[in-house]
Residue, then its C-alpha position, 0 to 999 in steps of 0.5 A: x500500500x505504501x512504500x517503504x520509508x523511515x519514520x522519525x517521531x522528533x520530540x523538540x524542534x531543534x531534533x526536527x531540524x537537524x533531520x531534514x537538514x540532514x537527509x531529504x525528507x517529507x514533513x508529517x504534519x497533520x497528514x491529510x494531504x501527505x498521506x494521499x500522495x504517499x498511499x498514490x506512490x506520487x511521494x516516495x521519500x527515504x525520510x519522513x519526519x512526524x511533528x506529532x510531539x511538537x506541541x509548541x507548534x500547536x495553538x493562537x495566540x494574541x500578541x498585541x495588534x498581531x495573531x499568530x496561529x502555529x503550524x500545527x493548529x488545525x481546522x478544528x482549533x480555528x472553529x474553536x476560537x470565540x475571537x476568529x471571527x474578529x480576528x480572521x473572518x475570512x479564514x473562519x469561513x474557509x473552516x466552516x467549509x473545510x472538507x469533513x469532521x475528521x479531516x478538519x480534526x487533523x488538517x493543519x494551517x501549516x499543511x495546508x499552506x506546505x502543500x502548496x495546492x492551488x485549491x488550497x482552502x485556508x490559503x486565499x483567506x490568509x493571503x487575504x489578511x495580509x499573513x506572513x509565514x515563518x521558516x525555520x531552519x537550523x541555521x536560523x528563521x525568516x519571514x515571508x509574506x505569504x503571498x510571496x510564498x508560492x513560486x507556480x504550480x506545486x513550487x515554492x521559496x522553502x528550502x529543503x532544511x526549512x520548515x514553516x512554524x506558524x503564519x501571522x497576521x495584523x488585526x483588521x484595520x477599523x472600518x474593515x470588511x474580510x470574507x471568504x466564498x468557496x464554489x464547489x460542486x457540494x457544499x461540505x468535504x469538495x474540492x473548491x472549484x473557485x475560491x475568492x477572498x476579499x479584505x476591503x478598509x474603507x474611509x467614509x466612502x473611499x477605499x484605503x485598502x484592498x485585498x482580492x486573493x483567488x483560489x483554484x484559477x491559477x497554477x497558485x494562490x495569488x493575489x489580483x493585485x491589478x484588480x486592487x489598485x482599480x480600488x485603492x484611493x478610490x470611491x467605490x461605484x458600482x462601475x469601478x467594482x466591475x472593472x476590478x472584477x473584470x480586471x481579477x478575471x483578466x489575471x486568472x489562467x484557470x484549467x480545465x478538469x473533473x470539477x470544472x471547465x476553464x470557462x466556468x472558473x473564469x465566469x465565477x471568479x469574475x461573478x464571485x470577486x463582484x459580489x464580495x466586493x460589492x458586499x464589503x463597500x455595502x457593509x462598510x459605507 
């Protein structure tokens, strides 16, 4: 069923480290995507090392204006916090529809952003808030903004010896409005066929700050930054919304597959972007 490979079970960060820096290897977080590929054959790896004992790698916390989530928090903790929906509104969206009770039990932040799936649930949410994720490695740690993060399909800016411990985030600004729409073909435990998350901060009736992160229309997550420069600096009418939605469309290269065809993942996101930022200005003005 699967093939052969070494198992470490690490009990301190520092013992982690030293074993991917070492040998190549496959980080076992909470497993829901690792397992599926390593049953597939898609992964053979010599070394896979289990995170399970690390608890300093589970939980969210608070530090002044900043929450910090670690890498091992799951799904289930994330629906667990009474604060997310202040702290990440988006993101607690993204849970609430986050395949089923066991997978969310097990499914970690951490993972979740590692597998690098351009279908990635928590990702667009994240991206939406402006998160950073930490690298840590042996020889030492760095921060990347996560929507720097993903180079295209499947590739990313972490090396081989790094391993991501949490990701962070400033608190919404006041007078700010973050959500998050999943399209899949069922409402609950579905892969997203088109994944939209918007963050706008407005001031009266003009935009300070936009954010439009898009899910499983590209080879990654990405960020529409041309749509959002339509928006900052500016009134929001209901023409300048669908230029940017029609502009979030034009930076979209969707594929087609079993879920969806291209056309539809082009038609929807442009629909999707619409309607969140329509009901963000709504919301805040």
């Amino acid at each position: 069923m699967y093939g052969e490979f070494k198992l470490e079970m690490p009990q301190q960060l520092d013992e982690a480290l030293a074993l991917i820096a070492e040998d190549p290897a496959e980080v076992l977080s909470g497993g829901t995507n690792l397992m599926i590929e390593l049953r597939a054959r898609k992964l053979r790896p010599e070394q896979v090392v289990s995170l399970d004992a690390l608890s300093e790698l589970r939980g969210i916390e608070v530090d002044g204006n900043r929450i910090t989530l670690g890498a091992r928090t799951t799904i289930s903790d994330i629906l667990r916090c009474d604060d997310m929906a202040e702290f990440g509104p988006s993101l607690l969206d993204a849970a609430n529809l986050f395949a089923g009770q066991m997978v969310r039990n097990m499914g970690t932040v951490g993972g979740n952003i590692a597998c690098s799936s351009p279908a990635a649930d928590l990702v667009p949410p994240l991206m939406s808030l402006d998160a950073e994720i930490t690298l840590v490695s042996s020889k030492g740690t760095r921060k990347v903004a996560l929507c720097d993060y993903y180079l295209s399909y499947k590739k990313d800016v972490r090396a081989p010896s790094e391993m991501i411990t949490s990701v962070s985030w400033k608190k919404l600004a006041k007078n700010s409005s973050n959500s998050f729409y999943k399209l899949a073909r069922r409402i609950g435990d579905a892969i997203t066929v088109t994944g939209v998350a918007v963050t706008l901060t407005m001031d009266g009736d003009r935009c300070t700050t936009a954010r439009i992160a898009l899910g499983a229309v590209a080879p990654t997550v990405f960020r529409a930054t041309n749509a959002e420069k339509i928006l900052e600096g500016q009134i929001l009418t209901d023409d300048l919304i669908t230029t940017a939605a029609q502009q979030a469309k034009a930076q979209s290269s969707p594929i087609s597959d079993v879920r969806a065809s291209a056309e539809y993942r082009l038609h929807t996101v442009g629909k999707l972007t619409h309607r969140l930022l329509t009901q963000a200005r709504d919301k805040l003005v």
